[in-house]
Backbone of each chain as ProteinMPNN parsed JSONL, in Angstrom:
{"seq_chain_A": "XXXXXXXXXXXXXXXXXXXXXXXXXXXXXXXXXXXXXXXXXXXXXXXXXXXXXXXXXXXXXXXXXXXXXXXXXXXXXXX", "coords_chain_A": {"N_chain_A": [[24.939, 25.466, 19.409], [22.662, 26.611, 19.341], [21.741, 29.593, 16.743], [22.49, 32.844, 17.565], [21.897, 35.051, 16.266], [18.899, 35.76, 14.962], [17.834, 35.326, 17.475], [14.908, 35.711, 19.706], [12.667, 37.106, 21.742], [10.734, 35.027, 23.863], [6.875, 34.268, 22.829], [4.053, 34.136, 24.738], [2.532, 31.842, 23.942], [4.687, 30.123, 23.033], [5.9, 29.572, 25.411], [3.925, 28.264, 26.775], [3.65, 26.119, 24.943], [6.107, 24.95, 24.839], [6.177, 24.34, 27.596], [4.401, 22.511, 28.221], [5.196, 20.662, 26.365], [7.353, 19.352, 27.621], [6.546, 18.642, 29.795], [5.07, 15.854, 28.855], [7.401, 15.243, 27.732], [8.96, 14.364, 30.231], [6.479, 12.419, 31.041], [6.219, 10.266, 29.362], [8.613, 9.482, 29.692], [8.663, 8.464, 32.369], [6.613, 6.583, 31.936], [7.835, 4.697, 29.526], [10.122, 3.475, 31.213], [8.605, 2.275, 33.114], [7.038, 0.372, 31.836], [8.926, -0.809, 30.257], [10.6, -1.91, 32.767], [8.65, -4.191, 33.499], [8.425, -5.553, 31.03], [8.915, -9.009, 29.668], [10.055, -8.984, 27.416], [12.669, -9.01, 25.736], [12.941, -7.336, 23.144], [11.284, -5.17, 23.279], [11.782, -3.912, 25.809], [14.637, -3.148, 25.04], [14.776, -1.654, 23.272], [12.963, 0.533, 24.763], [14.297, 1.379, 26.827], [16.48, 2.713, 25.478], [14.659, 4.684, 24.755], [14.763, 6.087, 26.698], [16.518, 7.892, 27.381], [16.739, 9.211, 25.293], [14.246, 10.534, 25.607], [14.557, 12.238, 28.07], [16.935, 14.165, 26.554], [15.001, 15.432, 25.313], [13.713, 16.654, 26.738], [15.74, 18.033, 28.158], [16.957, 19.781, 25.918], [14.304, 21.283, 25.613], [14.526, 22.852, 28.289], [16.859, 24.006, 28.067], [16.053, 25.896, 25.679], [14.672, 27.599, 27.339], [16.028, 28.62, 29.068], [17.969, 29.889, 27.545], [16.249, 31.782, 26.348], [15.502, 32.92, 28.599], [16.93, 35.311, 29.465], [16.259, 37.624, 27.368], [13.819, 38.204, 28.034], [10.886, 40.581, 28.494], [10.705, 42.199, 31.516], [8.129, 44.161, 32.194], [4.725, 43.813, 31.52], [4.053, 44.735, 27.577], [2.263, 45.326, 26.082]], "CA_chain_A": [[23.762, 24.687, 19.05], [21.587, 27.457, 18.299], [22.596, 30.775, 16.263], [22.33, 34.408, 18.624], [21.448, 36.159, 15.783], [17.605, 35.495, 14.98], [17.376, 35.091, 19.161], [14.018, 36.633, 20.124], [11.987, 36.984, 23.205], [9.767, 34.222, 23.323], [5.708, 34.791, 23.569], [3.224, 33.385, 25.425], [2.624, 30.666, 23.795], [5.716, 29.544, 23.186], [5.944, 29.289, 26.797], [3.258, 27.623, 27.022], [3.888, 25.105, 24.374], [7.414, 24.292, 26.066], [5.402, 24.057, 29.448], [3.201, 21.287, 27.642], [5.8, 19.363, 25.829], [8.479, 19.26, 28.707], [5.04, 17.724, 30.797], [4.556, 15.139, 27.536], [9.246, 14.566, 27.89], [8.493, 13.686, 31.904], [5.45, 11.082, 31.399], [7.059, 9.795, 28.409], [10.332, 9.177, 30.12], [8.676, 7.343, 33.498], [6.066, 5.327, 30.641], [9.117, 3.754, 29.014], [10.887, 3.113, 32.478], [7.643, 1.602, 34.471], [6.857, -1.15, 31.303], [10.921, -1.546, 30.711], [11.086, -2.878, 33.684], [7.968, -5.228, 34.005], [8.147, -6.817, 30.227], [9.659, -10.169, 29.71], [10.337, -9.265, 25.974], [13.967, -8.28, 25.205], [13.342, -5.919, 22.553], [10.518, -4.198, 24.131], [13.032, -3.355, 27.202], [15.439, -2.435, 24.692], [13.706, 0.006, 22.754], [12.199, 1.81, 25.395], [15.271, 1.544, 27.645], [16.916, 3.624, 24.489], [13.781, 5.862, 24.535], [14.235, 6.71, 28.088], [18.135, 8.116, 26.902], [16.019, 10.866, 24.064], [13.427, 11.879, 25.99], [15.778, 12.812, 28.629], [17.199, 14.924, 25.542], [14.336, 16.318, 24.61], [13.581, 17.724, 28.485], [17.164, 19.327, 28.413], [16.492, 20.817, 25.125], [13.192, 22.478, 26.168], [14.939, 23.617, 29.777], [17.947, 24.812, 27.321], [15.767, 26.728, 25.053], [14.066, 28.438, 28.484], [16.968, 29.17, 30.281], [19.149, 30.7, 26.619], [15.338, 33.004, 26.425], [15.349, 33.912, 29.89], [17.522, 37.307, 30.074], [15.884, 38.38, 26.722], [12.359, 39.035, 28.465], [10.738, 41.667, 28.873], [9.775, 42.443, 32.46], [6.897, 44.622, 31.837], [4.077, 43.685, 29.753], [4.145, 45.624, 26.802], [0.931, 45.632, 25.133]], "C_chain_A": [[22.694, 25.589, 18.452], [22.197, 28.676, 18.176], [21.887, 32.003, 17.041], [21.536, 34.743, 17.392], [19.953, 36.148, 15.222], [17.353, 34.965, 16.292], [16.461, 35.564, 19.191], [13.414, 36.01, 20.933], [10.822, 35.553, 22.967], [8.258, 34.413, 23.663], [5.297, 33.584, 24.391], [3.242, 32.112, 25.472], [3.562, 29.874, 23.436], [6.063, 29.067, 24.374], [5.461, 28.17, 26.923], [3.061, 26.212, 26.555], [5.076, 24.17, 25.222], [6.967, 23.765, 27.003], [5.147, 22.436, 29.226], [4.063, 20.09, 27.346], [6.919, 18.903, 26.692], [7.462, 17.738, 29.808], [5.293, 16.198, 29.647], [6.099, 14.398, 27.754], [8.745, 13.501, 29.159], [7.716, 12.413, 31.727], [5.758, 10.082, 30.172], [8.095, 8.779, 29.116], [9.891, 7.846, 31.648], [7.614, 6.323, 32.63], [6.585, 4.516, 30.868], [9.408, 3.228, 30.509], [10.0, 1.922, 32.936], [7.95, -0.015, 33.36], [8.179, -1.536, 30.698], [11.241, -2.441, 31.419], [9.925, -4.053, 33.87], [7.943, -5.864, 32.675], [9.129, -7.764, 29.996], [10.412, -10.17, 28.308], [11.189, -8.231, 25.726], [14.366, -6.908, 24.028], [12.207, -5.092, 22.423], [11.439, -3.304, 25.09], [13.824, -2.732, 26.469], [15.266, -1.334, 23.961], [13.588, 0.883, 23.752], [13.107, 2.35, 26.352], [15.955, 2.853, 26.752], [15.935, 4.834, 24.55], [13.776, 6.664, 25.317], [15.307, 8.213, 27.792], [17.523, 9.823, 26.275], [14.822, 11.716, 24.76], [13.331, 12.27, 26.954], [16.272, 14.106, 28.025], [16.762, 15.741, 25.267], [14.127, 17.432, 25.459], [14.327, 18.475, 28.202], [16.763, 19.893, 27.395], [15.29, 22.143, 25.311], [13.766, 23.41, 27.26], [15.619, 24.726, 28.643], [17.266, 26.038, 26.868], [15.35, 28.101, 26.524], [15.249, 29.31, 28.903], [17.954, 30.612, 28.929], [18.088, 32.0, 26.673], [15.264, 33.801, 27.525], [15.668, 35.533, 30.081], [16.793, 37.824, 28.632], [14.23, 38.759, 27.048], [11.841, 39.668, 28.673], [10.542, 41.001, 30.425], [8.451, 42.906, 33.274], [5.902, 44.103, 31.025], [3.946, 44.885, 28.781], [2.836, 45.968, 25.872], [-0.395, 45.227, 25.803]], "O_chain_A": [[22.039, 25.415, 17.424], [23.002, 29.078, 19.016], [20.656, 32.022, 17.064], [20.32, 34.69, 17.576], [19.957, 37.309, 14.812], [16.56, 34.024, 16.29], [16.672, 36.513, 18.435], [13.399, 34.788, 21.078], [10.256, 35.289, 21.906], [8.111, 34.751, 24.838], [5.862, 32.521, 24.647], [3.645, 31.346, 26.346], [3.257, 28.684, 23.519], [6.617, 27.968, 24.35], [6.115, 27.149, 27.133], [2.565, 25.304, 27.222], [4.988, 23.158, 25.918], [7.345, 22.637, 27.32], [5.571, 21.472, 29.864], [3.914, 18.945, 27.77], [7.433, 17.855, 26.3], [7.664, 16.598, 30.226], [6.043, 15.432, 30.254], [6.14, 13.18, 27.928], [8.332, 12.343, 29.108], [8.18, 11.371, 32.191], [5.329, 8.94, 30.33], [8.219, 7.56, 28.999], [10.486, 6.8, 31.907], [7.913, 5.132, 32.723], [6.43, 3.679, 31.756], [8.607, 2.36, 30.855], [10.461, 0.795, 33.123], [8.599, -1.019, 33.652], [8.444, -2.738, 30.695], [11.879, -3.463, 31.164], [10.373, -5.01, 34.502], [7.403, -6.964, 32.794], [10.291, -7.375, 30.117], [11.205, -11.057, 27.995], [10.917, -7.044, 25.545], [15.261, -6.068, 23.933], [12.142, -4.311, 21.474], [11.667, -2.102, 24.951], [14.044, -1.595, 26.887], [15.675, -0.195, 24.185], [14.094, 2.0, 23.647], [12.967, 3.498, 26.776], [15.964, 3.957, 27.298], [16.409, 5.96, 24.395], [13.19, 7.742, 25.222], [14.906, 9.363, 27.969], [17.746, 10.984, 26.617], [14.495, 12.898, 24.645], [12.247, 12.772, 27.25], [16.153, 15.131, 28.696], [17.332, 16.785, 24.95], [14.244, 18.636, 25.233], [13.982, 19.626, 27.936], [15.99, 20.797, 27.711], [15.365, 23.366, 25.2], [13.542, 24.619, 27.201], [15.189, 25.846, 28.367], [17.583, 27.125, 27.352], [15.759, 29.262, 26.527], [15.265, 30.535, 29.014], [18.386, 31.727, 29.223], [18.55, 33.112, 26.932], [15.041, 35.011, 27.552], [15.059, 36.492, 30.554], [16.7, 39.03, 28.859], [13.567, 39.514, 26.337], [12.209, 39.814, 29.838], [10.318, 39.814, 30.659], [7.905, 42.485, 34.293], [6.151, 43.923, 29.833], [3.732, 45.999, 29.259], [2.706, 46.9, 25.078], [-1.462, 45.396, 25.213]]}, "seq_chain_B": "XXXXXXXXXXXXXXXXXXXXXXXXXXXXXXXXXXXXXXXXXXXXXXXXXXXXXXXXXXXXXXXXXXXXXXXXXXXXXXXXXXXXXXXXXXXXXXXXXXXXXXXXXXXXXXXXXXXXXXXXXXXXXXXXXXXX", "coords_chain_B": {"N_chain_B": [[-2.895, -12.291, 23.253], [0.57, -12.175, 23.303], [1.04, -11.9, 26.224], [3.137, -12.763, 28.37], [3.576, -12.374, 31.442], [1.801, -13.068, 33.496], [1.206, -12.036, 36.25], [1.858, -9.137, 35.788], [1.055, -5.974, 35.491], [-0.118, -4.574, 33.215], [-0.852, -6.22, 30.221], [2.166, -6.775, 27.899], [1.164, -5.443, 25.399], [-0.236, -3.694, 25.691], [1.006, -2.111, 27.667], [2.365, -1.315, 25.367], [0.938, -0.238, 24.05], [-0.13, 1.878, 24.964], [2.302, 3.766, 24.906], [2.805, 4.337, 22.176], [0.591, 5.913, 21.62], [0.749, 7.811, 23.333], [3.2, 8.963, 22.449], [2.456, 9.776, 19.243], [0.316, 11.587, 19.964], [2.516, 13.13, 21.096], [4.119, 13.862, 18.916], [2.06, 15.633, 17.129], [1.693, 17.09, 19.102], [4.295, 18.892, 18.713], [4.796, 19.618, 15.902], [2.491, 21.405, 15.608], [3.474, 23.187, 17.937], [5.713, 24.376, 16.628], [4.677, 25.207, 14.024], [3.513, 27.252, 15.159], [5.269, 29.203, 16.403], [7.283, 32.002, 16.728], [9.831, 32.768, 16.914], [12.832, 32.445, 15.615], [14.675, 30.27, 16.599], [13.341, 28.634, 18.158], [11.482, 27.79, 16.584], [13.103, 26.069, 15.056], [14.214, 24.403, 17.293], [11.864, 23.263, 17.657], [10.979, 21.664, 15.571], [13.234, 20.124, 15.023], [12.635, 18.328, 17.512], [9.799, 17.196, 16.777], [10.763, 16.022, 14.53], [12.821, 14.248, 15.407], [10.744, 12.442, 17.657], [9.161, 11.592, 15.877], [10.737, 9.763, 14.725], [11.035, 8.152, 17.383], [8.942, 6.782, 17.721], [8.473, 6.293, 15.052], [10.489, 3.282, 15.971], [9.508, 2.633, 17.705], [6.89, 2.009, 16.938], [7.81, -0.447, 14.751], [8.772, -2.281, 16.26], [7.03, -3.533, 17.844], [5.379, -4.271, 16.126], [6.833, -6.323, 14.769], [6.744, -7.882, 17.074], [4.514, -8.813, 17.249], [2.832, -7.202, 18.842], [1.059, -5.316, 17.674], [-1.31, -5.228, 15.649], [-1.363, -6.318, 12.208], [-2.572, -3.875, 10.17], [-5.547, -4.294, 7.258], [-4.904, -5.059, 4.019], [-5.292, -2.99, 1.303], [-7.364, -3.011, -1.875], [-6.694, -3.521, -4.886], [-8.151, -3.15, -6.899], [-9.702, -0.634, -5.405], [-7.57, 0.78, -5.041], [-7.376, 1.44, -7.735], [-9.754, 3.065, -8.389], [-9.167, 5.353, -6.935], [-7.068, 6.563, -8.117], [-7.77, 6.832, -10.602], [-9.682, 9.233, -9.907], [-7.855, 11.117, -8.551], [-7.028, 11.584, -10.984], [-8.641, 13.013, -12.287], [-9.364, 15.175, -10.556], [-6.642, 16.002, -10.568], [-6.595, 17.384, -12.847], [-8.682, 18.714, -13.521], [-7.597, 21.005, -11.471], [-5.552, 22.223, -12.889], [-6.966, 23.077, -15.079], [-7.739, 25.169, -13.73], [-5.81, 26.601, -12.505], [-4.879, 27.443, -15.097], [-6.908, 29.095, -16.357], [-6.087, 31.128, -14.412], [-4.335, 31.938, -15.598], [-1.701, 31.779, -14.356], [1.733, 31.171, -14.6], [2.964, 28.054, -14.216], [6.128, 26.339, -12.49], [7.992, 24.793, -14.621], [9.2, 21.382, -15.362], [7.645, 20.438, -13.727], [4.956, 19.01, -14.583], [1.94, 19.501, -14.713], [-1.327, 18.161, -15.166], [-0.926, 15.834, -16.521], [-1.269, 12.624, -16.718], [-1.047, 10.165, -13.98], [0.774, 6.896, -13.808], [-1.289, 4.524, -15.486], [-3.464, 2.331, -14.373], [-2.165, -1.026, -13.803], [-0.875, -3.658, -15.697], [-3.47, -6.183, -16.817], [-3.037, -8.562, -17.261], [-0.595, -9.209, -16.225], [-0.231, -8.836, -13.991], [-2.446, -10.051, -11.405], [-5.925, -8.761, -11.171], [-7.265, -9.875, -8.89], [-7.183, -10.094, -5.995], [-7.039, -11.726, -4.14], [-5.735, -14.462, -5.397], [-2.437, -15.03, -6.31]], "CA_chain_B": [[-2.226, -12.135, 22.579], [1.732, -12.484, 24.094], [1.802, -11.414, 27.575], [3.499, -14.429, 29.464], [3.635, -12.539, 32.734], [0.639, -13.087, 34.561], [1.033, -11.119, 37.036], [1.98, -7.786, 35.183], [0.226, -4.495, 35.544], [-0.672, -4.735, 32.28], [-0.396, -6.737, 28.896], [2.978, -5.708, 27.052], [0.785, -5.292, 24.113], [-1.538, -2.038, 26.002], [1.63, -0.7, 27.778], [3.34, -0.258, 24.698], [0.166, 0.782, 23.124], [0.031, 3.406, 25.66], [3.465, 5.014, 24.988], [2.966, 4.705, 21.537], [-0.453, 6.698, 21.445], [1.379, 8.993, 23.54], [4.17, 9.076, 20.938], [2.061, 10.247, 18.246], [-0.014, 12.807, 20.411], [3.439, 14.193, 21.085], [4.429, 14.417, 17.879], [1.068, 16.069, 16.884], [1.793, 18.849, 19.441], [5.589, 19.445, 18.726], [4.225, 20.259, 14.762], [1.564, 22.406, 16.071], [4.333, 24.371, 17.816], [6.14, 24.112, 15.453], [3.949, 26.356, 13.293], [3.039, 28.664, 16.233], [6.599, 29.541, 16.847], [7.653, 32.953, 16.238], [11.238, 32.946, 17.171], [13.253, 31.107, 14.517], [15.55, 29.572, 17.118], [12.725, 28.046, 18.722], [10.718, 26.938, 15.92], [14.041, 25.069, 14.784], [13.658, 23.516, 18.129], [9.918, 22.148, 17.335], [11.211, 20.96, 14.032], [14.035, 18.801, 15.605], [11.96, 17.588, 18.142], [9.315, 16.359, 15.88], [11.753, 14.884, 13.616], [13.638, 12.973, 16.783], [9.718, 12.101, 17.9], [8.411, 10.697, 14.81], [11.933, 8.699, 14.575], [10.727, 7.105, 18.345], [7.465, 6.636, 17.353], [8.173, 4.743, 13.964], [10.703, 2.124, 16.062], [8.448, 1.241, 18.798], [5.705, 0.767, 16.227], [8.286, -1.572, 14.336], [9.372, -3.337, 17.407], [5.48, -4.025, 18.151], [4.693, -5.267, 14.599], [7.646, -7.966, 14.757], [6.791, -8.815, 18.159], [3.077, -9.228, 17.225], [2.589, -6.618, 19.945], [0.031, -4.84, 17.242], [-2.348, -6.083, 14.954], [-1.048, -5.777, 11.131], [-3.842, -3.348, 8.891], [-5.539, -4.878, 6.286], [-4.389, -4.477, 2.958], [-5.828, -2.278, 0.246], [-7.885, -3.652, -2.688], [-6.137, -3.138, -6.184], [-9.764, -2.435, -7.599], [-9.579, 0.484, -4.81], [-6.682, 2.082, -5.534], [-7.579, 1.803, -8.968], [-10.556, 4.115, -8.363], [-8.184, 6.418, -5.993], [-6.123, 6.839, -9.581], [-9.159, 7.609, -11.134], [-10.519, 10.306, -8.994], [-6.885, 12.145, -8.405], [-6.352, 12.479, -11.936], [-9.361, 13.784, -12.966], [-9.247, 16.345, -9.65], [-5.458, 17.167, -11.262], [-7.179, 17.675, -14.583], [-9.852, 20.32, -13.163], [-6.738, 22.143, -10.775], [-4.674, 22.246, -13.998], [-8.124, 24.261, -15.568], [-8.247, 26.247, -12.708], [-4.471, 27.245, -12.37], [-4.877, 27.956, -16.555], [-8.021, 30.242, -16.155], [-5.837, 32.013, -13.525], [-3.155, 32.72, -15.972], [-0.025, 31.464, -13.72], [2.753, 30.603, -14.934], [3.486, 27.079, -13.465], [7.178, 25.961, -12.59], [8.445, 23.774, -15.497], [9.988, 20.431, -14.6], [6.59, 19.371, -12.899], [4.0, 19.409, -15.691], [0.536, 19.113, -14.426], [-2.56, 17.757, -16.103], [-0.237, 14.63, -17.531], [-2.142, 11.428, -15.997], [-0.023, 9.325, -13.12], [1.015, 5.445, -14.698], [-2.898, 3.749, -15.858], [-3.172, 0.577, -13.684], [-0.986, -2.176, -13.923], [-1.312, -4.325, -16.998], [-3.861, -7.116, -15.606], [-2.38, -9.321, -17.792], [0.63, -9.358, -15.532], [-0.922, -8.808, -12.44], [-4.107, -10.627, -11.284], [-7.061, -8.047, -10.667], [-8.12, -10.918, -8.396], [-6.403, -9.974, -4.656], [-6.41, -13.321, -3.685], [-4.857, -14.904, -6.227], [-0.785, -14.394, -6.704]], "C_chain_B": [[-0.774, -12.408, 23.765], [2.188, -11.788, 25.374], [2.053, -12.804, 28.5], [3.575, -14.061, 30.742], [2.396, -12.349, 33.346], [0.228, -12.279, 35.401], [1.429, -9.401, 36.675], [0.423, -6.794, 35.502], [-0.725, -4.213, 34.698], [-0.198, -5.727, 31.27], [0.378, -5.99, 28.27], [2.486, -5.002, 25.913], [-0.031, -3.525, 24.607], [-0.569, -1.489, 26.586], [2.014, -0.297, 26.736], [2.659, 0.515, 23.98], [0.157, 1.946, 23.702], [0.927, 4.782, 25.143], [3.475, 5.169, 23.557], [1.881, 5.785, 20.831], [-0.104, 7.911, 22.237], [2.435, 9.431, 22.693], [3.555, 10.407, 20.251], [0.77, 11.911, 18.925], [1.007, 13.545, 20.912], [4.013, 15.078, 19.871], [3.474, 15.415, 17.129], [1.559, 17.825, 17.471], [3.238, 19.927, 19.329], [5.627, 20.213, 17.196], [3.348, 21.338, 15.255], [2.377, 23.541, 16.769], [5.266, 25.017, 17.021], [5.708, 25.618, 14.022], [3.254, 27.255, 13.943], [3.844, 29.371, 16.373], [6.685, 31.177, 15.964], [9.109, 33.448, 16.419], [11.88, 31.693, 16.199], [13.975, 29.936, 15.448], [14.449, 28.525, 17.83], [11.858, 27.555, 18.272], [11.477, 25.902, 14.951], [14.074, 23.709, 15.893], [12.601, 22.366, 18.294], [10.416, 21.896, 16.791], [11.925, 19.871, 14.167], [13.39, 17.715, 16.636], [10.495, 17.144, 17.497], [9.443, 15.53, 14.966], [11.582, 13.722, 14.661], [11.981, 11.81, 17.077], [8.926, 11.137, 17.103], [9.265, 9.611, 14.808], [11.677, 7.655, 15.834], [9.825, 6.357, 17.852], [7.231, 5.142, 16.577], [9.138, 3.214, 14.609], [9.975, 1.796, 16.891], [7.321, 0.568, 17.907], [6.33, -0.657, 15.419], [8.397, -2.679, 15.261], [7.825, -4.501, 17.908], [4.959, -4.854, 17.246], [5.441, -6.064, 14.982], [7.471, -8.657, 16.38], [5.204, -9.163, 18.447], [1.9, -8.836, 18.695], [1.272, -5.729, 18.884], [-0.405, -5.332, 15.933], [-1.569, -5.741, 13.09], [-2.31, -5.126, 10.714], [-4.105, -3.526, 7.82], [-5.11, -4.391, 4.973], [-5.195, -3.538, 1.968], [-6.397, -2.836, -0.695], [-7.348, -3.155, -3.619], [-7.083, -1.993, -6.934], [-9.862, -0.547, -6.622], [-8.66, 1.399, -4.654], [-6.877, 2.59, -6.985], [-8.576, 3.272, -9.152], [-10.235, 5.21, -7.927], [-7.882, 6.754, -7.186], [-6.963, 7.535, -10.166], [-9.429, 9.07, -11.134], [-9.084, 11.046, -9.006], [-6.331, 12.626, -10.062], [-7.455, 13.245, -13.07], [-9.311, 15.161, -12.034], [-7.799, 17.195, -10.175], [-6.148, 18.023, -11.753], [-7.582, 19.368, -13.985], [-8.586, 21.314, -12.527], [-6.166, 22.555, -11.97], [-5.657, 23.173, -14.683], [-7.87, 25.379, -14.782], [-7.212, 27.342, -12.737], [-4.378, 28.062, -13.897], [-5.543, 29.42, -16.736], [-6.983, 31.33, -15.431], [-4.534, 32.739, -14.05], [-1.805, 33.058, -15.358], [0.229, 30.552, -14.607], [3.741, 29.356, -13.944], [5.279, 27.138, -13.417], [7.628, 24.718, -13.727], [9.653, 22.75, -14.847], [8.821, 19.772, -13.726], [5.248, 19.472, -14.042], [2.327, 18.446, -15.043], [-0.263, 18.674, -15.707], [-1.836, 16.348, -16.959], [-1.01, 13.695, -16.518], [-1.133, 10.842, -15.104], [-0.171, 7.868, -14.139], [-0.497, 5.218, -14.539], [-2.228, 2.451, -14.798], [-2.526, -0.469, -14.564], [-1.245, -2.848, -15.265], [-1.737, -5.506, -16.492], [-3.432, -8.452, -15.926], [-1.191, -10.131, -16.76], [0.246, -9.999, -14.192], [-2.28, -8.805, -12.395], [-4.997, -9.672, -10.26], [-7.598, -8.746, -9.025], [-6.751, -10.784, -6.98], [-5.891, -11.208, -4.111], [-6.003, -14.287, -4.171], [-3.479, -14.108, -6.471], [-0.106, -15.103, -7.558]], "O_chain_B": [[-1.004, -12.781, 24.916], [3.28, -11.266, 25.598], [1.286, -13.564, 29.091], [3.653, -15.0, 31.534], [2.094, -11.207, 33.69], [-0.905, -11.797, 35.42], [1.168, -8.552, 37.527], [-0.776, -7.027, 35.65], [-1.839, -3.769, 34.976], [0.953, -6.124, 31.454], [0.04, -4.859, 27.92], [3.137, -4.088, 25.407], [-0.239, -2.543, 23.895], [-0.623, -0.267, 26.444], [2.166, 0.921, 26.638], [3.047, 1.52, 23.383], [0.4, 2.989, 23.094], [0.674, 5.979, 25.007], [4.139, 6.161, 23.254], [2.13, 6.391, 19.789], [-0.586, 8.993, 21.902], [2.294, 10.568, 22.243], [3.86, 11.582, 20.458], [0.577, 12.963, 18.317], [0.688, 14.682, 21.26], [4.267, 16.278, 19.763], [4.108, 16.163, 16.385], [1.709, 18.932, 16.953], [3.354, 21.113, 19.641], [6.302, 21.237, 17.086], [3.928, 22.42, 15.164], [2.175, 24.704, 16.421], [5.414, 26.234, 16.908], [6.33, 26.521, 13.462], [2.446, 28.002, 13.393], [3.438, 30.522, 16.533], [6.235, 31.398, 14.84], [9.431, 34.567, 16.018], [11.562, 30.509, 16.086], [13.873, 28.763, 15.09], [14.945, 27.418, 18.038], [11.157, 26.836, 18.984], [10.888, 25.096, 14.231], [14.002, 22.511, 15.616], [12.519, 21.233, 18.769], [11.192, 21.361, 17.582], [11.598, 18.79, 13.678], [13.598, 16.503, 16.58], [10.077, 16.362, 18.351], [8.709, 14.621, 14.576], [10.787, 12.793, 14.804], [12.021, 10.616, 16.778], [8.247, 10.186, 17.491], [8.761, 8.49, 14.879], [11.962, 6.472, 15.645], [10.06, 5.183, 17.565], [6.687, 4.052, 16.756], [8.852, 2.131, 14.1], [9.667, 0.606, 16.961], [6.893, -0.586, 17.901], [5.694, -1.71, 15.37], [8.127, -3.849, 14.989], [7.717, -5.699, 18.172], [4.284, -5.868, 17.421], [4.888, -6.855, 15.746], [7.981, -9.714, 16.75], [4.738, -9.627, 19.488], [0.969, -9.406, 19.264], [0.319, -5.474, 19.621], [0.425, -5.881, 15.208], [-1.266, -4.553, 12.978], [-3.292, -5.847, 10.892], [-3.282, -3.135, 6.992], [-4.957, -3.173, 4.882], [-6.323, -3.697, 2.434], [-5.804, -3.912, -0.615], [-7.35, -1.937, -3.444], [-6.98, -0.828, -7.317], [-10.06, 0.504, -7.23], [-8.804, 2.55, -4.244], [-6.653, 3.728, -7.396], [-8.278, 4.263, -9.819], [-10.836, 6.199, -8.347], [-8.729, 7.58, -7.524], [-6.924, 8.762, -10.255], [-9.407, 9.87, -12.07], [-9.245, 11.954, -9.822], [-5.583, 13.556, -10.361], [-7.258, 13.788, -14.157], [-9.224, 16.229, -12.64], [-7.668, 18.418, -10.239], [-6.369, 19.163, -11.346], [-7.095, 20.498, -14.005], [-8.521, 22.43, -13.042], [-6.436, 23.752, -12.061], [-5.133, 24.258, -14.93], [-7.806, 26.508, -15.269], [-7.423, 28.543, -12.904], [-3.874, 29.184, -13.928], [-5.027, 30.48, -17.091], [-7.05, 32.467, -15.896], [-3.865, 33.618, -13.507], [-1.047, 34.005, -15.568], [-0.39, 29.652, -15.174], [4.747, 29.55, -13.261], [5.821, 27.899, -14.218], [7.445, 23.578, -13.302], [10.621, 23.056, -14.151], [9.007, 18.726, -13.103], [4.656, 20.545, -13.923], [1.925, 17.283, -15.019], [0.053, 18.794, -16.89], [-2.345, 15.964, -18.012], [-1.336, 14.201, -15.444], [-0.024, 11.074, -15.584], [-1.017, 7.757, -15.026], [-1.024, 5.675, -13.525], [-1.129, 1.937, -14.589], [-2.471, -0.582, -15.789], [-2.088, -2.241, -15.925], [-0.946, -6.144, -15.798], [-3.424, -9.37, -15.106], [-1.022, -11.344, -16.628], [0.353, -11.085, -13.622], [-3.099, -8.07, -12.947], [-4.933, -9.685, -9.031], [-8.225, -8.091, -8.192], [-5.639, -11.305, -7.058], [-4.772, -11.584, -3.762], [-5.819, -15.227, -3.397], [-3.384, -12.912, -6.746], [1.027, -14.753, -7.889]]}, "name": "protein", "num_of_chains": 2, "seq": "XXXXXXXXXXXXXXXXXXXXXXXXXXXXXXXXXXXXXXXXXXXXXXXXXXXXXXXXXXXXXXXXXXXXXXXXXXXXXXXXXXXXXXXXXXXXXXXXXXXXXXXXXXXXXXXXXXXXXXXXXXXXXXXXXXXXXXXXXXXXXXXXXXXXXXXXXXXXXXXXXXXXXXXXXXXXXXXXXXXXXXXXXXXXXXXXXXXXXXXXXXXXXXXXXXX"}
């Protein structure tokens, strides 16, 4: 899914972005769910039922990216 | 507007506005990383997930329009795009000076300073919005 060879450590804010939009996947994902289940209108429910599916997706992607950066980190700060 | 359950939490029309104003402030910040990114693998990441994001985004807003879950936006005035036309092709004009003065050599195959189509022929089409 993603190519090794342009791999690099990730900074700060990259972190930090991930942090943010993983937060943004999560409240997203129970959103959809809560008014899914309380509207009466079939392709409201079905939409968002589908939406719940991607931004699910998107979570794992962010974890993914974390977890493939992990061993390239420093341990020290360097600068 | 169409919330038939009474007893709901909210009107379907403000949750879905909710998730779709969250939508678009997601998509906002997945661009923004997007162009922060300094690892290619991970600013491929932002890029897909702002794609995917915008792609939610635009069906819930469809799903909302046909279910008269959000308001349509009024239309545009002819007369007001006309003046839009106007104004962008005299602003070409001047960039097209500017880029000249500066002695670049544009890419050929896009030729600046040529005017976009003149408004419609009114002949055809009635100036007059509310008439069709």
């Amino acid at each position: 899914m993603m190519q090794n060879g342009s791999m690099q450590p990730i900074t700060g804010k990259e972190l930090e972005y991930i942090a943010d939009c993983l937060s943004n996947e999560d409240l997203l994902t129970k959103q959809c769910a809560a008014t899914a289940s309380s509207t009466q209108n079939p392709a409201l429910k079905q939409v968002l039922s589908q939406h719940i599916q991607m931004h699910k997706q998107h979570a794992d992607k962010l974890i993914g990216a974390l977890q493939q950066h992990q061993p390239l980190a420093p341990t020290q700060p360097s600068n | 507007m169409n919330s038939s359950s009474t007893g709901s939490f909210m009107p379907d029309a403000d949750l879905a506005y909710t998730i779709l104003a969250d939508l678009k402030r997601t998509v906002r910040e997945y661009s923004t990383a997007t162009t922060e990114s300094n690892c290619p693998t991970v600013r491929q990441m932002f890029t897909d997930l702002t794609n995917s994001t915008l792609k939610l985004q635009g069906e819930l807003y469809n799903v909302m329009q046909q279910n008269n879950l959000y308001p349509a936006p009024g239309k545009a005035l002819q007369s007001d795009i006309n003046k839009q036309i106007q104004t962008a092709n005299q602003t070409k004009q001047e960039c097209e000076q500017f880029v000249q003065q500066k002695n670049i050599n544009t890419v050929p195959g896009s030729p600046m300073g040529q005017s976009y189509g003149s408004p419609l022929n009114t002949s055809e089409y009635s100036s007059n919005p509310y008439v069709r």
